[in-house]
One Martini backbone bead per residue (centre of mass of N, CA, C, O) as a GRO file, in nm:
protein
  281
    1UNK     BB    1   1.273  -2.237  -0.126
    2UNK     BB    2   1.012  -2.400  -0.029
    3UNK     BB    3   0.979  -2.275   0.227
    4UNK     BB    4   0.936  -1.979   0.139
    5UNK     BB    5   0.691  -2.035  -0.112
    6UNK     BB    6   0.444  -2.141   0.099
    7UNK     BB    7   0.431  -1.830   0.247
    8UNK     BB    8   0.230  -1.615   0.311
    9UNK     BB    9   0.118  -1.316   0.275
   10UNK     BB   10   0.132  -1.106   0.440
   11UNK     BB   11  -0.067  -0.864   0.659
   12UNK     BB   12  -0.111  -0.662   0.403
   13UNK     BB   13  -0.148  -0.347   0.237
   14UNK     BB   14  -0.188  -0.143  -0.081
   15UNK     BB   15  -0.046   0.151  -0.227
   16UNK     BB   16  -0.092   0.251  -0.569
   17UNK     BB   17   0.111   0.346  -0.852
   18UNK     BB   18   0.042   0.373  -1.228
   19UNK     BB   19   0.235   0.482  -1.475
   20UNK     BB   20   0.302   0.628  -1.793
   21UNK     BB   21   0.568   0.573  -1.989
   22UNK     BB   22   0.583   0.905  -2.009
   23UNK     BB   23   0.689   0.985  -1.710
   24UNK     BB   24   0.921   0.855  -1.830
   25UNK     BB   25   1.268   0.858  -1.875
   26UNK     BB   26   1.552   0.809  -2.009
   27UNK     BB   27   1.600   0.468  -2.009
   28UNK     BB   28   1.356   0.368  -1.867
   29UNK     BB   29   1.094   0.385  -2.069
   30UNK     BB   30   1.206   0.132  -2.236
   31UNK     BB   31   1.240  -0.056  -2.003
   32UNK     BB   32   0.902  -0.067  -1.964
   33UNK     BB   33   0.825  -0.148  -2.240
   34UNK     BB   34   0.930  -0.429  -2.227
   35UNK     BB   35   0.826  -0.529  -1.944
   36UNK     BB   36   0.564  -0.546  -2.044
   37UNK     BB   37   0.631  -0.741  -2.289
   38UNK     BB   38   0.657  -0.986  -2.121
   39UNK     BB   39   0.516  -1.289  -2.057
   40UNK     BB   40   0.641  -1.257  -1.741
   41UNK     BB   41   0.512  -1.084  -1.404
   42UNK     BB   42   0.574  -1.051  -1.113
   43UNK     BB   43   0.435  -1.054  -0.854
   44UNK     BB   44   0.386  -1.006  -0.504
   45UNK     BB   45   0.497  -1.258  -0.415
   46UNK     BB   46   0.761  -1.278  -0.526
   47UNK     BB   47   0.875  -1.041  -0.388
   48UNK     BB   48   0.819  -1.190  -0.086
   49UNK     BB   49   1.001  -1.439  -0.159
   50UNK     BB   50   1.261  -1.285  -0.160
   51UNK     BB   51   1.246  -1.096   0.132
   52UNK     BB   52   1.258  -1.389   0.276
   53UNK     BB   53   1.527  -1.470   0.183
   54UNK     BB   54   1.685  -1.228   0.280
   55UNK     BB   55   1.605  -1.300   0.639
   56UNK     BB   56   1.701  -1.631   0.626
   57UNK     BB   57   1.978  -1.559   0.616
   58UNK     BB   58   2.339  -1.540   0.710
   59UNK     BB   59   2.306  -1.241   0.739
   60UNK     BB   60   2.025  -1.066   0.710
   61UNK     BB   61   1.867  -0.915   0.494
   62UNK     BB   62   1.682  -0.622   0.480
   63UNK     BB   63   1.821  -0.476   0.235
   64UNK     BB   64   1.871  -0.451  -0.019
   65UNK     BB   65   2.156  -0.402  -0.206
   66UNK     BB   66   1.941  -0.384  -0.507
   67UNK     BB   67   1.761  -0.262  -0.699
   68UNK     BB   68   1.461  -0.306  -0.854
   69UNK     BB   69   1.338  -0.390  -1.202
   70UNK     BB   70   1.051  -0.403  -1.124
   71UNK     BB   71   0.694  -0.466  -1.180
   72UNK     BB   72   0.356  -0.307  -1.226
   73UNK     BB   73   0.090  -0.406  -1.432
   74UNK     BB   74  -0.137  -0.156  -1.679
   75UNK     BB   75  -0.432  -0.117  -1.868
   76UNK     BB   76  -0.530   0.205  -1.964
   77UNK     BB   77  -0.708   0.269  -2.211
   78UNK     BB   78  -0.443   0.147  -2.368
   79UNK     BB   79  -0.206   0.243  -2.132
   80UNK     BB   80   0.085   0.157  -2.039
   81UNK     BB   81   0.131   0.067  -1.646
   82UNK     BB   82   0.382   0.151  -1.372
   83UNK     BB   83   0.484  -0.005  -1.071
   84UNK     BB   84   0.724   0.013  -0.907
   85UNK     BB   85   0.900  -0.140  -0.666
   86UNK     BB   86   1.133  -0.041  -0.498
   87UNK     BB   87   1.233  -0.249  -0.260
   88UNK     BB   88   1.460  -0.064  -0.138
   89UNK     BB   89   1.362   0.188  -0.054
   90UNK     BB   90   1.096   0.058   0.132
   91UNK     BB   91   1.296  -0.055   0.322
   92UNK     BB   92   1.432   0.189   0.431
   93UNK     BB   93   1.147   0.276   0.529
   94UNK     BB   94   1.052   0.052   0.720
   95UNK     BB   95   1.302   0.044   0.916
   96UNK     BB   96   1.189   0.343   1.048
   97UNK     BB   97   0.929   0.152   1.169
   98UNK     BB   98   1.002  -0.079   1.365
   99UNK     BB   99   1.057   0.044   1.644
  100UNK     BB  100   0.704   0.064   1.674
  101UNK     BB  101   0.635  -0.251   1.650
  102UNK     BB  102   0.866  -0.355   1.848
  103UNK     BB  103   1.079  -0.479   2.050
  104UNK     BB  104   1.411  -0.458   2.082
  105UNK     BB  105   1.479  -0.783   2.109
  106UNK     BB  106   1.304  -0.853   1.848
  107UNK     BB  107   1.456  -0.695   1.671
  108UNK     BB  108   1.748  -0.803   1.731
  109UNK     BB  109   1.680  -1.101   1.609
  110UNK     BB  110   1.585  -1.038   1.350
  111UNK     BB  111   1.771  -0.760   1.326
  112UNK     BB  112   2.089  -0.688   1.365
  113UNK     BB  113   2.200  -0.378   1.454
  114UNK     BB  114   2.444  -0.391   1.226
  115UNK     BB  115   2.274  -0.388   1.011
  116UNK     BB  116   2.072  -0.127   1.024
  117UNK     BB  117   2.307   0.035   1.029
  118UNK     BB  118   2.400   0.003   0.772
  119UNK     BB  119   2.159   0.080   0.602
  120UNK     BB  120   2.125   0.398   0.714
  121UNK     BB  121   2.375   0.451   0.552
  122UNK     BB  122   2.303   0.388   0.302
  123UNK     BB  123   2.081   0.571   0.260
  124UNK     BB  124   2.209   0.853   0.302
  125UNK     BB  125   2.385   0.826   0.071
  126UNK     BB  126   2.146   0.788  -0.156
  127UNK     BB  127   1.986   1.074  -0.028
  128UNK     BB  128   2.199   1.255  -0.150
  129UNK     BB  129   2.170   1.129  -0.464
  130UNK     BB  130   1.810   1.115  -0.442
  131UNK     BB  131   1.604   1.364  -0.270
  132UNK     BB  132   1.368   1.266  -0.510
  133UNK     BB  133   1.244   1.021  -0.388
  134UNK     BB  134   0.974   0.796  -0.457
  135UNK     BB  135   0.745   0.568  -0.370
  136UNK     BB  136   0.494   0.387  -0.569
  137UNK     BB  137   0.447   0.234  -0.275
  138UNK     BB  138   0.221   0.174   0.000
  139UNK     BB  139   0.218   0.049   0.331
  140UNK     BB  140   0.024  -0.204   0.558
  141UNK     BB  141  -0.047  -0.339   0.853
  142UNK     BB  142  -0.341  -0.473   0.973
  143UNK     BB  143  -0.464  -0.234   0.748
  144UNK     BB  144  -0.666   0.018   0.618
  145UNK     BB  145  -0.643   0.308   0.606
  146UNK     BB  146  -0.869   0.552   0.594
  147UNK     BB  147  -0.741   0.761   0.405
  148UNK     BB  148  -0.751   0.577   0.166
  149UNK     BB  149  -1.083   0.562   0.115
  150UNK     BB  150  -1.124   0.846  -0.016
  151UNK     BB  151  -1.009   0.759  -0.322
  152UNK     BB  152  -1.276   0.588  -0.308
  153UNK     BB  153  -1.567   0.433  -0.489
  154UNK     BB  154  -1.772   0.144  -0.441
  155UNK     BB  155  -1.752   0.108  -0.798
  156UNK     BB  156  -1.447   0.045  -0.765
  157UNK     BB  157  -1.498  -0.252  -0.665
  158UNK     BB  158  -1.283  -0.564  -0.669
  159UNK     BB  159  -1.436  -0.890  -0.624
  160UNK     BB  160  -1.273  -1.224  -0.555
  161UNK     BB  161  -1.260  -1.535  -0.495
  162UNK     BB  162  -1.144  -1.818  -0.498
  163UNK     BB  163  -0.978  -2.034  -0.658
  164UNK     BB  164  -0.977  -2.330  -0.783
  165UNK     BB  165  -0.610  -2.348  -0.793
  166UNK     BB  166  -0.582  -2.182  -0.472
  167UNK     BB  167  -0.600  -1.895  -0.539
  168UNK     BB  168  -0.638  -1.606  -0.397
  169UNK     BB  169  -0.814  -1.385  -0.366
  170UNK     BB  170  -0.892  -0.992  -0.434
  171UNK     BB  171  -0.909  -0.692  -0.307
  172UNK     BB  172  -1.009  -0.387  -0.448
  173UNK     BB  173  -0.919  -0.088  -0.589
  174UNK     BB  174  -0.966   0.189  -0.918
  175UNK     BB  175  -0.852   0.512  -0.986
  176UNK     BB  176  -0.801   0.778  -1.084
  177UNK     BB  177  -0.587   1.059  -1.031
  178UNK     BB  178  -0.819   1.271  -1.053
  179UNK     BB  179  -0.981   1.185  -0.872
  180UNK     BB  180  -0.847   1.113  -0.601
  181UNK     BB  181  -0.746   1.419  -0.576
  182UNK     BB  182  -1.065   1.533  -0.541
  183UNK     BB  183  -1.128   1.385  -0.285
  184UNK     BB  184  -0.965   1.433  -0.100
  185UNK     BB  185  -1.007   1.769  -0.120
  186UNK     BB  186  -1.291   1.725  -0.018
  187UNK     BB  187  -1.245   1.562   0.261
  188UNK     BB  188  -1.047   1.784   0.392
  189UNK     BB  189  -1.286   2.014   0.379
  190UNK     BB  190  -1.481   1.859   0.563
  191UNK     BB  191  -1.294   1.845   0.795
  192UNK     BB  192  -1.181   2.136   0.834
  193UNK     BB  193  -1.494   2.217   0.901
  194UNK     BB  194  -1.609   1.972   1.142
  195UNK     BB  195  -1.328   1.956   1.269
  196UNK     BB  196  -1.036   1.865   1.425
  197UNK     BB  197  -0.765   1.854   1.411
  198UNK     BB  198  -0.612   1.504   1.294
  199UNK     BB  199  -0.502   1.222   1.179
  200UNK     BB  200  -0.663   1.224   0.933
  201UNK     BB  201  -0.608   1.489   0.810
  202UNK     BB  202  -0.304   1.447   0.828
  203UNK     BB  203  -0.278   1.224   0.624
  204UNK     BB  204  -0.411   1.332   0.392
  205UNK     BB  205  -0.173   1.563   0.358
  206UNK     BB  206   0.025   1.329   0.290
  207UNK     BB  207  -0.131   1.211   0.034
  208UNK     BB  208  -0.151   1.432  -0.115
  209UNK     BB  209   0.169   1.485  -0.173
  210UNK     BB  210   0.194   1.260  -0.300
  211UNK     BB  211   0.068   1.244  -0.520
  212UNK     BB  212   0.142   1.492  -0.693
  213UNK     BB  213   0.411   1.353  -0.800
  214UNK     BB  214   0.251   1.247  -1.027
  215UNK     BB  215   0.092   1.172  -1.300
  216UNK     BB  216  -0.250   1.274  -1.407
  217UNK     BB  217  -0.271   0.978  -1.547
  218UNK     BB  218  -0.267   0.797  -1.344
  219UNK     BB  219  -0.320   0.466  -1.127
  220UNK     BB  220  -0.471   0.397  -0.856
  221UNK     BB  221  -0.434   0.186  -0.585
  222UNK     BB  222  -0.629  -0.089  -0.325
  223UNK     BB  223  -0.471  -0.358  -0.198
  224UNK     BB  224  -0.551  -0.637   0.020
  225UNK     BB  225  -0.382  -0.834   0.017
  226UNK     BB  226  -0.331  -1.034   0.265
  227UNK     BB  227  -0.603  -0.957   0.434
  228UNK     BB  228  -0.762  -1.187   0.308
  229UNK     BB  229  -0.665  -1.401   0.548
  230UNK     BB  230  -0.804  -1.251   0.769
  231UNK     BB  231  -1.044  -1.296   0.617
  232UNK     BB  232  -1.366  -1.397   0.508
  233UNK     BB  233  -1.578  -1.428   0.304
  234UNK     BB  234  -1.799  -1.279   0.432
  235UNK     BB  235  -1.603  -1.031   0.464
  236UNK     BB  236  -1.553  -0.968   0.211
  237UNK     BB  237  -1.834  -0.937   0.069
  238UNK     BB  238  -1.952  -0.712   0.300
  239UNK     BB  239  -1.700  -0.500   0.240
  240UNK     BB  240  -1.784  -0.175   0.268
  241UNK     BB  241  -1.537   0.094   0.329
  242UNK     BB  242  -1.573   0.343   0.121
  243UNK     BB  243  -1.887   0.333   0.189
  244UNK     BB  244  -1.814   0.468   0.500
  245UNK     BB  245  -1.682   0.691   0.420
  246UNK     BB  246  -1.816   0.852   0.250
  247UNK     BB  247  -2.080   0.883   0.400
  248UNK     BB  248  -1.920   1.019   0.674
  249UNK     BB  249  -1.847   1.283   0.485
  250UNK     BB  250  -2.157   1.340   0.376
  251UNK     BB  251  -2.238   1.397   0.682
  252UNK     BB  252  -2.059   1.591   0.772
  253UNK     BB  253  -2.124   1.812   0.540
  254UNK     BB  254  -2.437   1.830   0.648
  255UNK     BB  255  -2.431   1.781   0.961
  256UNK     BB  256  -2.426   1.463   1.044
  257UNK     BB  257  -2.299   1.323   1.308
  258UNK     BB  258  -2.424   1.054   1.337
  259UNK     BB  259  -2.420   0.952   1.080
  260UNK     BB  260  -2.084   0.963   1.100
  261UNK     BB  261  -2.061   0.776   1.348
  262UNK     BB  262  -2.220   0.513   1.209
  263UNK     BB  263  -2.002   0.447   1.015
  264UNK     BB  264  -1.734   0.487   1.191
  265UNK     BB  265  -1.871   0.236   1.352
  266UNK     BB  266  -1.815   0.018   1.135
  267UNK     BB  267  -1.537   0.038   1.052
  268UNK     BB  268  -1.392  -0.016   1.309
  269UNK     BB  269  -1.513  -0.268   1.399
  270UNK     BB  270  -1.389  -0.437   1.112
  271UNK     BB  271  -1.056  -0.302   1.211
  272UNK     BB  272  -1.049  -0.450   1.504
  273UNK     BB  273  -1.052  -0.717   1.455
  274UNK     BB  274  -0.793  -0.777   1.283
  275UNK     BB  275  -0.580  -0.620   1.461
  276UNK     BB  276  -0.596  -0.767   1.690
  277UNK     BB  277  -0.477  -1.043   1.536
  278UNK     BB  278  -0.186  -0.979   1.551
  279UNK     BB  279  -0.199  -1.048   1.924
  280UNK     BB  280  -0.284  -1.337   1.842
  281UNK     BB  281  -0.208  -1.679   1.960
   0.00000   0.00000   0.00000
């Protein structure tokens, strides 16, 4: 195990929802109940040193067997929410995305043909008894989707350097969802008034039916995870990524297509950089 708690955080960003624990029925409210008020609760970090020894194993595990029971805190306005680990349903979502990102050979070395097939059988067996799950966590490798940056504010970025006892830097935003879900909507209008349908907007409408499922009180979160080890201090410090989002669909409303041109163009300059890396030797 201590080869696998060695190794940095995976090159993702992470889109999460922390619910109040009024939106859970019972017996799961009582469970997060407790569950937050305990000494410790498990980081991001944690999950992944699971989820790397389970790759490990041989044969190795793609999917958990069981659910996780753990989640992430927080407390908002004095009200504790949690954010669901569900590392199994995300597993099962993430497997059926592996075959657009390698090739057959490296995917089938990695994660071999008949586990695949496993994980499939029972996601289905899974998805016939609990139709309307979703997860409360959204992943990306090598990037954050833009379309995450429309529901946060530049003033609501938080940004802390590497601590002094080793631990990785900070990048996060984090807004209610009741603004979270205003922007979207506003964002989704001026794309559709001002440009032709396209993965930007038809994006926008799948977070936006995501957030729906929450409830009204929850705290949206977007995490840079591991991407701070892609970027450099000075790349973290100056990054304004919602900042320039923000901008670039003022400036679709105005109608100034230049000024919508240059944020666009600031933005990808910066997030081209980084996805080049994921297939630099």
């Amino acid at each position: 195990m201590s080869v696998v708690s060695s190794v940095l955080v995976p090159y993702a960003s992470y889109l999460r929802v922390y619910e109040p624990l009024a939106a859970f029925p019972e017996p799961e409210r009582t469970h997060w109940a407790r569950y937050a008020g305990r000494a410790r609760i498990p980081t991001a970090q944690d999950e992944l040193r699971r989820s790397l020894a389970d790759l490990v194993a041989t044969p190795p595990v793609g999917v958990p067997v069981h659910e996780s029971g753990d989640a992430f805190v927080a407390e908002v306005n004095g009200v504790v929410c949690v954010c669901p680990w569900r590392t199994r349903l995300r597993g099962w979502l993430a497997l059926g995305e592996l075959a657009e990102m390698f090739p057959a050979p490296v995917l089938d070395a990695v994660l071999p043909p008949v586990v695949r097939g496993q994980a499939v059988a029972d996601h289905e067996r899974w998805a016939e008894r609990n139709p309307d799950a979703r997860p409360w966590i959204r992943t990306a490798v090598w990037q954050v989707p833009v379309r995450w940056f429309v529901l946060f504010a530049d003033e609501e970025r938080e940004h802390t350097g590497a601590a002094a006892d080793g631990g990785a830097p900070v990048l996060r935003y984090r807004t209610p969802m009741v603004q979270a879900r205003r922007r979207l909507a506003r964002g989704l209008k001026t794309l559709r008034e001002s440009v032709d349908e396209g993965p930007l907007t038809e994006g926008l409408v799948d977070v936006g039916r995501w957030l729906e499922e929450f409830h009204p009180r929850a705290l949206v979160e977007l995490d840079y995870g591991g991407l701070v080890h892609a970027l450099s201090a000075k790349q973290l410090a100056e990054d304004r990524s919602a900042l320039d989002v923000a901008e670039g669909i003022a400036a679709l409303r105005a109608g100034d297509t230049e000024g919508a041109g240059e944020a666009y163009g600031r933005l990808a300059e910066r997030w081209r950089a980084v996805r080049d890396r994921q297939f630099a030797n």
